[in-house]
C-alpha positions in Angstrom: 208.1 25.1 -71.6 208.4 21.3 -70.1 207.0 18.9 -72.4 206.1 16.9 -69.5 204.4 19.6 -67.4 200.8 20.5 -67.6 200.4 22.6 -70.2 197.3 24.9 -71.0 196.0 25.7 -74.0 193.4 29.0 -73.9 191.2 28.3 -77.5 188.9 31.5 -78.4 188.0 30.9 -82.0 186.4 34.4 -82.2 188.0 37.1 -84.5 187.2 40.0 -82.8 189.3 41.3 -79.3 187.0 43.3 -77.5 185.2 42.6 -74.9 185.4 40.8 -72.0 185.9 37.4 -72.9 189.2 38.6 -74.3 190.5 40.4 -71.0 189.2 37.1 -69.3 191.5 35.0 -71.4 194.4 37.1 -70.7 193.6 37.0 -67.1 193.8 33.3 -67.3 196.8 33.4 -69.2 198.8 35.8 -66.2 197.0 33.6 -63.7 198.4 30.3 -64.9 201.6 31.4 -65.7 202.2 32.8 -62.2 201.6 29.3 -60.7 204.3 28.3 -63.3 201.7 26.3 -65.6 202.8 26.4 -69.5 200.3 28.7 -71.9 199.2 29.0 -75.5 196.6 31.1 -77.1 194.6 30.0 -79.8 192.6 33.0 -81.8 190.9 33.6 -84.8 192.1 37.2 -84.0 195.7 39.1 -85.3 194.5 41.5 -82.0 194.7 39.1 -79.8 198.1 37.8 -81.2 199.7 41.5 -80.4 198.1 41.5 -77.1 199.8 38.3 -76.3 202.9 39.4 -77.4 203.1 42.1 -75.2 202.3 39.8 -72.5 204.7 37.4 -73.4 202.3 34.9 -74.4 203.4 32.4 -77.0 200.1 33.4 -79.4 199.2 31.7 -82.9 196.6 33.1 -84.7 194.8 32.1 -88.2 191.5 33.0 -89.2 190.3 29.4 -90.0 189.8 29.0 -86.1 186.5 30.9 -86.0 185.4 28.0 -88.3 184.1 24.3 -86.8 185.7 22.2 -90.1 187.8 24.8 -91.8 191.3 24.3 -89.6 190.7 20.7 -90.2 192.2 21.7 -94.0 194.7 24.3 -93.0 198.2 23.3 -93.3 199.2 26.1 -91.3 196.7 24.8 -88.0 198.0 21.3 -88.7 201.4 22.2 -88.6 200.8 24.1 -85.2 198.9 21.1 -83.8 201.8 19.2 -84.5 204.0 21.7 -82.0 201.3 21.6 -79.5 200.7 17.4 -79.1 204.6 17.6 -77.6 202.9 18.7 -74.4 201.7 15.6 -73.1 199.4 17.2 -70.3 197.5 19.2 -72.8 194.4 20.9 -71.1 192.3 22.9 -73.8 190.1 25.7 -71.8 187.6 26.8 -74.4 186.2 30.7 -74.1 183.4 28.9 -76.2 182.0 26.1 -78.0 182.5 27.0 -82.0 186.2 24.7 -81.5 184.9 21.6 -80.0 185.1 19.3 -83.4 188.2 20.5 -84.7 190.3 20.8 -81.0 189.0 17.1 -80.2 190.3 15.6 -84.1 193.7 18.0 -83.7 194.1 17.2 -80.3 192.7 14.1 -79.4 195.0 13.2 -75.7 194.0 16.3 -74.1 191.5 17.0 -71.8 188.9 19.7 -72.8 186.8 22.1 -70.8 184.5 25.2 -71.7 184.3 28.5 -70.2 180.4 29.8 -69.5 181.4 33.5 -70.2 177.6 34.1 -70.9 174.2 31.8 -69.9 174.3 29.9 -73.3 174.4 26.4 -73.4 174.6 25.6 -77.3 177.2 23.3 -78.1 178.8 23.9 -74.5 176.8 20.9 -73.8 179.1 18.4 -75.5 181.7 19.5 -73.3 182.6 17.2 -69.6 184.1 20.1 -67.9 181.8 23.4 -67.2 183.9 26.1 -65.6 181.7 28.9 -64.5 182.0 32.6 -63.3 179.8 33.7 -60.6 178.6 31.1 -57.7 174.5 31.7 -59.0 175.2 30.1 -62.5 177.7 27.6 -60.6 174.8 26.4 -59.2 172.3 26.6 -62.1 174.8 24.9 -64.1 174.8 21.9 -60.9 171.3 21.7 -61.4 171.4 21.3 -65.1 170.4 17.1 -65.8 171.6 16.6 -69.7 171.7 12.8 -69.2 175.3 13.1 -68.7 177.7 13.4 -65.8 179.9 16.7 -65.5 182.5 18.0 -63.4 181.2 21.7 -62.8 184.0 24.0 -60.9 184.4 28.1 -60.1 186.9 30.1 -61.8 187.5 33.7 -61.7 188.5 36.2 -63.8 190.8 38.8 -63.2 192.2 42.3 -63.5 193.8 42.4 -67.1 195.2 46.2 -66.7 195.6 45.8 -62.7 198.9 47.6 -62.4 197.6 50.1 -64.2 194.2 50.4 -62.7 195.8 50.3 -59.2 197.6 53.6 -59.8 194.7 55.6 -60.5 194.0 56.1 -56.4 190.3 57.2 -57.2 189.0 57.1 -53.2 191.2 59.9 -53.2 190.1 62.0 -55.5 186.1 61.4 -55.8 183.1 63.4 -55.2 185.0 67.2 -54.8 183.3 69.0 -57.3 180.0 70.4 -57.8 179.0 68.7 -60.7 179.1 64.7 -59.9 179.9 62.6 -63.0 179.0 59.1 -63.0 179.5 56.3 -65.6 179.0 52.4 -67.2 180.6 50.9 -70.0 179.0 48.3 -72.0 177.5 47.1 -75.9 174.7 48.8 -76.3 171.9 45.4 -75.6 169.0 45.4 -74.1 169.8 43.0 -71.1 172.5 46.0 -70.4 169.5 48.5 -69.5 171.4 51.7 -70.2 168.1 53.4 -70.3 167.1 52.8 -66.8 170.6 54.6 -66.1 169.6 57.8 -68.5 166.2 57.7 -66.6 167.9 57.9 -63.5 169.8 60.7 -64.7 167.1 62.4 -65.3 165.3 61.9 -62.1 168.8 63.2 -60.3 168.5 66.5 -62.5 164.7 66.5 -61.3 165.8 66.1 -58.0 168.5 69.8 -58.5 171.4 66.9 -59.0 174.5 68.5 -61.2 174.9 65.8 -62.6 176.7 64.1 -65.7 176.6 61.3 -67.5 179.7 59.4 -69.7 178.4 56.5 -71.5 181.4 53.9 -73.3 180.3 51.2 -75.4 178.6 50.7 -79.0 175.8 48.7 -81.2 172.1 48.9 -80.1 169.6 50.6 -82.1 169.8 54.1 -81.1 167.1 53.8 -78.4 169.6 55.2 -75.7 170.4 58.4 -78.1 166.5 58.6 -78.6 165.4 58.6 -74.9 168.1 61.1 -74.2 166.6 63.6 -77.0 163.7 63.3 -76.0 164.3 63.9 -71.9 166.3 67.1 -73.1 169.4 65.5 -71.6 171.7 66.4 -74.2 174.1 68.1 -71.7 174.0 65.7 -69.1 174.6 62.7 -71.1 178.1 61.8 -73.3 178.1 59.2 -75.5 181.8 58.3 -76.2 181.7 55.1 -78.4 183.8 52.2 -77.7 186.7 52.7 -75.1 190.0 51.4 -75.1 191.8 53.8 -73.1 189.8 52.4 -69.2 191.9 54.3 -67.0 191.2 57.4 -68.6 188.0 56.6 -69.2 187.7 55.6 -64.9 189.5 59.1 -63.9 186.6 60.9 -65.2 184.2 59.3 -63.1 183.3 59.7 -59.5 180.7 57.1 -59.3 181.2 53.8 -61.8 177.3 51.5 -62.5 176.5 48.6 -63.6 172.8 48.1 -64.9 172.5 44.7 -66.7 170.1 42.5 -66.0 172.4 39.6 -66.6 176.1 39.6 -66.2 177.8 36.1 -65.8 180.7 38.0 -64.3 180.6 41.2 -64.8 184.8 42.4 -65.5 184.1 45.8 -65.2 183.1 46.1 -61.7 186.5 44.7 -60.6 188.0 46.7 -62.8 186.3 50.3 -61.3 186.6 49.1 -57.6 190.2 47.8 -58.5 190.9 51.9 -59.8 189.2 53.0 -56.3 186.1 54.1 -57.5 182.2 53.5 -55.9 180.7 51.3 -57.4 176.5 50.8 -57.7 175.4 47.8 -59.7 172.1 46.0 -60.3 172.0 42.5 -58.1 172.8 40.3 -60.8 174.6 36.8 -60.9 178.3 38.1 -61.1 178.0 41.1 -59.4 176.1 39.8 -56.5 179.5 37.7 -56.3 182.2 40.5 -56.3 180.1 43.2 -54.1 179.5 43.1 -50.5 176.1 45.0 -49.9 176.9 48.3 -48.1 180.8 47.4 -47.7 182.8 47.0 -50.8 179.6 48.8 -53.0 176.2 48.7 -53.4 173.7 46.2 -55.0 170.6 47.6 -56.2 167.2 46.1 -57.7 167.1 45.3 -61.4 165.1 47.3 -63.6 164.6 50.4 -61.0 165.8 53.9 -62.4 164.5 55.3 -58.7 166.4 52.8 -56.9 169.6 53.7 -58.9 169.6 57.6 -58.6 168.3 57.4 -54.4 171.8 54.9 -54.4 173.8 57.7 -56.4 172.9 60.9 -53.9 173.0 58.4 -50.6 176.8 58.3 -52.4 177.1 62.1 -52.6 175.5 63.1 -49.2 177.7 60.9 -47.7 180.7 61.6 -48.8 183.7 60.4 -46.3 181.6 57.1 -46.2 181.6 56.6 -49.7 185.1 57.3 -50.1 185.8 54.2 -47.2 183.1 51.7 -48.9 185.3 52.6 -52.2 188.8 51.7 -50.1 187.4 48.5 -48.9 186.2 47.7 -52.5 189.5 48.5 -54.0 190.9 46.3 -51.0 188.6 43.5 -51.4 189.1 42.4 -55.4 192.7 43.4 -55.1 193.1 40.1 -52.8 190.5 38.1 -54.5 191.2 38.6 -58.4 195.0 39.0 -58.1 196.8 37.0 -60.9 197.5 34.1 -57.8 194.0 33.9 -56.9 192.9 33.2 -60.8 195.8 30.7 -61.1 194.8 29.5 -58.4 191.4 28.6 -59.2 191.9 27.1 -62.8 195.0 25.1 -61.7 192.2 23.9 -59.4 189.8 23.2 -61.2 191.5 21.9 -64.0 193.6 19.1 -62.1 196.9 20.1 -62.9 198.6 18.9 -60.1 
């Protein structure tokens, strides 16, 4: 890399790769090296390291970095922010606030900004530069008077596993058998609302739907197990635990949902409408921005099990039209959360040239 070029520096302290702060990151990463803009990764996380390497990511990784003081003492972190202060346009992006003290000591020329991956502010608000994810929170953010002045821009995130994804041709294939299977992926929290998803289930098999129901994610307390138990929906409802494999997980489904009531961004949904699929999701902030009502999927009220499962067999009755709305959603994130576009927008937002 040019020592003299701007150079970014993508800092998530975290020690845990899952999620989709991680795919984010990486999206990042492709989008900044495609505009020819200089990258290093930061983690608390050996995962992430192997991930970067298979990117071709120069990646350094030490445990001490999920710590605010802790790489402060670490010979090994010193040594690396030695390498890294050759790049005299150093922009730190931070997927969080836990690094702001040490980056700031280690790094002290470079210019700092923090991701808003969820709606916390914490210590996000000793940070100058917000960058967020959907246009609602860019605007809450705008609105947001901390007594100090802040440069507030729009990013996006992108399509980590888009060449993969992009093979899957699932307009092609949806909707042809009797029994229709439809899907969500996502931790098991309560702002997630995967029980207004099993109660639409239910009302679908009330209403003589064959229906079935795959369920990827993890934590929670059990309550979606429960509810399912108790509805008798044991054969209509599959809990698979955390998934890794997407694509395969995607080429089950003929229908993909989303049922958060809050979603920043919501990675996901690109992801399904990226593999072809239909998608349905509750009109939260980041969905709202990635769906066009009717056109590239379907927005839905939070919090309404009858809303969800009237959407789902409006999707089944109509099955040629589904299958175009599915085409044009594929279409539509394919052009605005390529690797360019996402380069695009940070290179933007960041000031690098």
């Amino acid at each position: 890399m040019n020592t003299d070029a701007p150079t970014v520096l993508l800092l998530h302290p975290s020690r845990t790769a899952k999620g989709g702060i991680v795919n984010a990151m990486f999206s990042y990463a492709k989008g900044l090296m495609a505009e020819g803009v200089g990258v290093f990764i930061w983690s608390g996380s050996e995962d992430v390291k192997q991930q970067a390497e298979a990117l071709g990511i120069d990646c350094f990784t030490h445990k001490s970095l999920s710590n605010s003081i802790k790489p402060l003492f670490s010979a090994s972190v010193l040594k690396e922010a030695r390498r890294v202060k050759k790049y005299g346009k150093l922009h730190i992006v931070h997927q969080g606030g836990r690094a702001w003290f040490y980056s700031k000591i280690l790094l002290p020329k470079a210019q700092h900004a923090v991701v808003f991956h969820n709606r916390k502010l914490g210590s996000r608000k000793k940070f100058k530069n917000w960058l967020a994810i959907s246009s609602s929170h860019l605007s809450e953010l705008n609105k947001m008077d901390m007594g100090r002045q802040r440069n507030v821009n729009l990013i996006r995130n992108g399509i980590l596993e888009a060449h993969h994804l992009i093979k899957l041709n699932m307009h092609e294939k949806i909707l042809q058998n009797k029994t229709i299977t439809i899907g969500t992926l996502a931790e098991f929290r309560p702002e997630k609302r995967l029980c207004d998803l099993i109660n639409a289930t239910n009302i679908l098999k009330d209403r003589g739907v064959n229906i079935r129901l795959y369920i990827g994610g993890a934590g929670g307390n059990g309550a979606e197990k429960a509810l399912v138990e108790r509805l008798g929906l044991e054969k209509e409802v599959v809990f698979l635990g955390w998934v890794t494999d997407k694509s395969s997980f995607l080429e089950k489904l003929d229908i993909f949902l989303l049922t958060s009531s809050e979603e920043p961004f919501g990675l996901v949904v690109i992801e399904a409408m990226h593999a072809g699929l239909p998608v349905i999701s509750t009109a939260c902030h980041g969905p709202k921005d990635i769906i066009e009502h009717g056109k590239s999927g379907w927005l839905i009220e939070i919090g309404s099990p009858d809303a969800m499962a009237t959407q789902i067999e409006t999707c089944v009755r109509d099955r040629e039209a589904t299958k175009k709305t599915a085409l044009d959603g594929r279409e539509s994130v394919t052009h605005r959360y390529s690797d360019s576009a996402v380069g695009k927008a940070l290179v933007k937002s960041l000031a690098l040239q």
